[in-house]
Structures are given as structure tokens and as C-alpha cells.
C-alpha positions in Angstrom: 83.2 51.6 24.6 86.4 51.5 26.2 89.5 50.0 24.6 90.5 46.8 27.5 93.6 46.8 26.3 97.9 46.8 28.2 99.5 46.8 25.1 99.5 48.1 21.7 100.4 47.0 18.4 103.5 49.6 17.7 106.4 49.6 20.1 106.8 53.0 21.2 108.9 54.4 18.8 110.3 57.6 18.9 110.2 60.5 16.8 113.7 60.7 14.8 115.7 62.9 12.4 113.7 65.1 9.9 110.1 64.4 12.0 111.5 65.1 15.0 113.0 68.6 13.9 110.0 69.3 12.5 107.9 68.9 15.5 109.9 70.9 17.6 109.7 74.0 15.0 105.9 73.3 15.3 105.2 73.0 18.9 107.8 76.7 19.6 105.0 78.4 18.6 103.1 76.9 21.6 106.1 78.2 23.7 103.8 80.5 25.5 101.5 77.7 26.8 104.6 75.8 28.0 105.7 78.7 30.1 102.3 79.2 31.6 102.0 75.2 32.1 105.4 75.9 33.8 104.1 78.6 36.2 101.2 76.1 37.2 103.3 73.8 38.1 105.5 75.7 39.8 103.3 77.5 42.2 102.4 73.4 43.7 105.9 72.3 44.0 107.7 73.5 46.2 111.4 74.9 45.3 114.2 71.4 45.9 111.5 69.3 44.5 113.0 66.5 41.8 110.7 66.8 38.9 110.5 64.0 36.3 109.1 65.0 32.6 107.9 62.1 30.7 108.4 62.2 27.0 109.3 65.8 27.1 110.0 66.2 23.3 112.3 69.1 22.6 112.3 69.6 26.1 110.1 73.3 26.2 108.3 72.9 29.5 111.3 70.9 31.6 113.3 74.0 30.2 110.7 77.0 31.3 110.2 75.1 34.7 114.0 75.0 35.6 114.3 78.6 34.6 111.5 79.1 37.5 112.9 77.9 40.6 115.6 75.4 42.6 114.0 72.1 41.2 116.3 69.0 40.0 114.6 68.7 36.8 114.9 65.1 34.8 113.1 64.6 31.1 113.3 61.0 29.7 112.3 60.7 26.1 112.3 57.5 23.6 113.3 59.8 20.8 117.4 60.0 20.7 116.8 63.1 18.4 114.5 64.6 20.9 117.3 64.0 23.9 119.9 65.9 21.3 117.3 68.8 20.6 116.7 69.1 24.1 119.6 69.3 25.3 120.6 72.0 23.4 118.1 74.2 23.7 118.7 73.9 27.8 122.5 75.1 27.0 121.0 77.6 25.2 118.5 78.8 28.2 121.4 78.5 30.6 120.1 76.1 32.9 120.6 72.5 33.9 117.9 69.8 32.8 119.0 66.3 32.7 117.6 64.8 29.5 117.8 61.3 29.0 116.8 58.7 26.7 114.5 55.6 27.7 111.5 53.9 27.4 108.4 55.4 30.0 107.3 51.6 30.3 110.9 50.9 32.1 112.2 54.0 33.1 115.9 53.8 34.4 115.2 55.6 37.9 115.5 53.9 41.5 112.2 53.9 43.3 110.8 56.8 44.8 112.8 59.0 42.9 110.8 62.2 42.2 108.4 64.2 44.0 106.0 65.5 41.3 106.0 64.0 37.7 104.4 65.5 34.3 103.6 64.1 31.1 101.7 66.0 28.2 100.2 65.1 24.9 102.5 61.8 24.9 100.3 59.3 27.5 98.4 57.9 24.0 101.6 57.5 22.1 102.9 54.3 24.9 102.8 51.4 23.6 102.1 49.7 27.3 99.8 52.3 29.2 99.4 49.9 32.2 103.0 49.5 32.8 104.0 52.8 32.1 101.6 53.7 35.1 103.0 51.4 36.9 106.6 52.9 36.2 104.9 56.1 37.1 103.8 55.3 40.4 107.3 52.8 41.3 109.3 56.8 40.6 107.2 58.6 43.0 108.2 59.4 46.2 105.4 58.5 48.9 103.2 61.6 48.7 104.4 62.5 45.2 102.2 63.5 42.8 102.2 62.8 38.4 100.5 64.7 36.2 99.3 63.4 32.6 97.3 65.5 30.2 96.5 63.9 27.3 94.2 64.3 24.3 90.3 62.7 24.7 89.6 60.0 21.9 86.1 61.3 22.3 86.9 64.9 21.6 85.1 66.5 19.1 86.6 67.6 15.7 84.9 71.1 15.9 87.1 71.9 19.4 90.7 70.3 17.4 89.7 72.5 14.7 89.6 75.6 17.2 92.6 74.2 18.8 94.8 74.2 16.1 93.4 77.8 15.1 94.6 78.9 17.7 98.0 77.7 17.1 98.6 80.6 14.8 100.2 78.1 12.1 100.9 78.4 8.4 98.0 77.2 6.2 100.2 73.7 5.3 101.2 73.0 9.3 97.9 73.9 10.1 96.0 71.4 7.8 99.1 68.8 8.5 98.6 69.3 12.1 94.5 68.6 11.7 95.2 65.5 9.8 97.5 64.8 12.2 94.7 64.5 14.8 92.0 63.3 12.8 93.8 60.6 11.6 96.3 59.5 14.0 96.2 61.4 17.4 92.5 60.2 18.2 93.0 56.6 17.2 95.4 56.1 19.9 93.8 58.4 22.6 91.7 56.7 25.3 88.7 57.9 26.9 88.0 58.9 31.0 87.0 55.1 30.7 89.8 54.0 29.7 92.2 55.9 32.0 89.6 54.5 35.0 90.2 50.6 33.4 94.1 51.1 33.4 93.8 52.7 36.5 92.1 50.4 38.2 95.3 48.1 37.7 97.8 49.9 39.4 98.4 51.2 43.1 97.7 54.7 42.3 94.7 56.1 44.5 92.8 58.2 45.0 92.9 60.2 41.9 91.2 63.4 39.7 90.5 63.4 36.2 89.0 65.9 34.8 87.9 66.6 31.3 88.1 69.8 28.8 86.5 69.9 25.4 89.8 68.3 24.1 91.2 66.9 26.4 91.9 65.0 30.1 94.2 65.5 32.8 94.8 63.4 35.5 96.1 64.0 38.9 97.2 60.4 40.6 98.7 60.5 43.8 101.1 58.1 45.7 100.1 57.1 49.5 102.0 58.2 52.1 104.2 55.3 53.3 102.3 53.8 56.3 
């Protein structure tokens, strides 16, 4: 069953404060899978690009990515804590990511600002999926290319349980972190379905989605100006 839907109840709010500090203690430990994530990306994009991050959170893979090449790096997050987080740990890293706060449903970019765009583990959490596709697309230069990877609301519990294994957490963050998913992650992920219905409302095309065990990931393309 897909889930027909543009908008959704909660209004996108952001991570703040104590949460939001939290979170980014949590996903360091991943920091190795944002650096490799950054070394995919950077072997399609070629060095000048302008890269957009969507809801980059403490800002882990913009930062890795800057550190690997000449690319005008942009995140925008909803999360004012995330911004502050973020942009410290780029002064830390010594190089120059321009976080910003903002909403991905009305990003505050000119059109056909960025040649490739990302967004991970965040797509579920908008509160209006169709028009932040839209926004996606309106930011793309012709030809540019956005990424989303996003948890599957038809993933299994046994691969989330593996998943978070993996994570090498404490027994506390690692049970949070599964009740985390069981309980709210999955409720607001979509399915290939889904993705294909909100899709099918935008200008993006063609486009690849494929699927994991956990998760989707979608590659939508803008057309070449004609």
C-alpha cells in the first residue's frame, strides 16, 4: 500500500539543544561511512562542482567531501543547533562548508544553483516530500544530478537489527537507537512506491532507485536545457 500523501502531519521540525548534541555524538561513530560516502561521491563530480547537502545534520559528510577536492560545498539544515554544530566542526577540519539554516520544502537558493545534490537518512523526516522534490529539482543545474538515500518503510527489523550492530554502540544507544527505528524511523519512511507516486509529480526524469535490505537510494536527474 503506498502512502498518497504531499504533506504530513508535523511540520518539519528540527532537531534542537540536548537531542541534537546527542545525535551528533551518535552518528561520529559512523564517521567512517561518511568518509567512504564522501569518496563515492567524489569520484562522479568533478572538482569546481557546487554541491548542495540537504539536512546535513552535524555536517560529517559536507565536511569529509570538502576535505576531498575544489567543490563549493553548501549544507542547509532546519535544525539551528545542527547549523552551530556544523559549523564548528568545519573550523575544526580547516575547510570551508557553508552551513545554513532553512526549510528543504523552500530552500533559499536561485535556480539552477548546484550541480550534484545529496541527502541521507533525512528524505522521511520532510514534512512536504513533493515540494521538497520539487525544490530539489528548481536547485539543479540542467544536467545536475541529486542523490537521496533514505530508509525503506518495508525494511525488515532483522537487517535494522544488523544495522545497528554494526554501529559498534553502547548497550543503551544501541537499544535507543533500535527503538528509534522501530518506533519512529519506519512510520515515516516510504516505500519504492511511494518515492515512484511523488515522483511522478515532479519534472524529474528519468531516474534510478534502487533498493538494499534497509534501505533506497535514488538517483533523479535534471534534463539538459533544450
Amino acid at each position: 500500500m503506498t502512502h498518497s500523501i504531499s504533506e504530513k502531519p508535523y511540520k518539519g521540525l528540527g532537531m534542537e539543544g540536548a537531542v541534537a548534541r546527542w545525535y551528533a555524538s551518535l552518528t561520529y561513530k559512523s564517521l567512517d561511512e561518511f568518509r567512504a560516502l564522501a569518496r563515492r561521491v567524489a569520484e562522479q563530480v568533478p572538482p569546481g562542482s557546487q554541491i548542495l547537502e540537504v539536512a546535513p545534520g552535524p555536517g560529517y559528510f559536507a565536511i569529509e567531501l570538502a576535505k576531498l577536492g575544489d567543490y563549493q560545498v553548501t549544507g542547509l539544515d532546519i535544525s539551528h543547533t545542527f547549523v552551530e554544530i556544523a559549523r564548528g566542526k568545519a573550523g575544526q577540519a580547516g575547510v570551508k562548508v557553508d552551513f545554513r539554516h532553512g526549510d528543504a520544502a523552500h530552500m533559499p537558493f536561485a535556480d539552477g544553483s548546484f550541480d550534484f545534490l545529496f541527502c541521507r537518512a533525512a528524505f522521511k523526516n520532510f514534512s512536504e516530500p513533493v515540494r521538497a522534490l520539487e525544490e530539489m529539482y528548481r536547485v539543479l543545474k540542467p544536467g545536475g544530478c541529486a542523490q537521496v538515500i533514505d530508509l525503506r518503510r518495508d525494511a525488515p527489523m532483522q537487517s535494522i537489527s544488523q544495522a545497528v550492530e554494526g554501529m559498534r554502540l553502547g548497550r543503551m544507544d544501541a537499544l535507543l537507537t533500535k527503538l528509534t527505528f522501530r518506533f519512529m524511523l519506519l512510520r515515516r519512511a516510504y516505500t519504492r512506491q511511494d518515492f515512484e507516486q511523488f515522483l511522478s509529480q515532479t519534472k524529474f526524469g528519468p531516474n534510478d532507485i534502487n533498493e538494499s535490505s534497509l534501505g533506497l537510494e535514488l538517483s533523479l536527474y535534471r534534463t539538459q536545457a533544450t
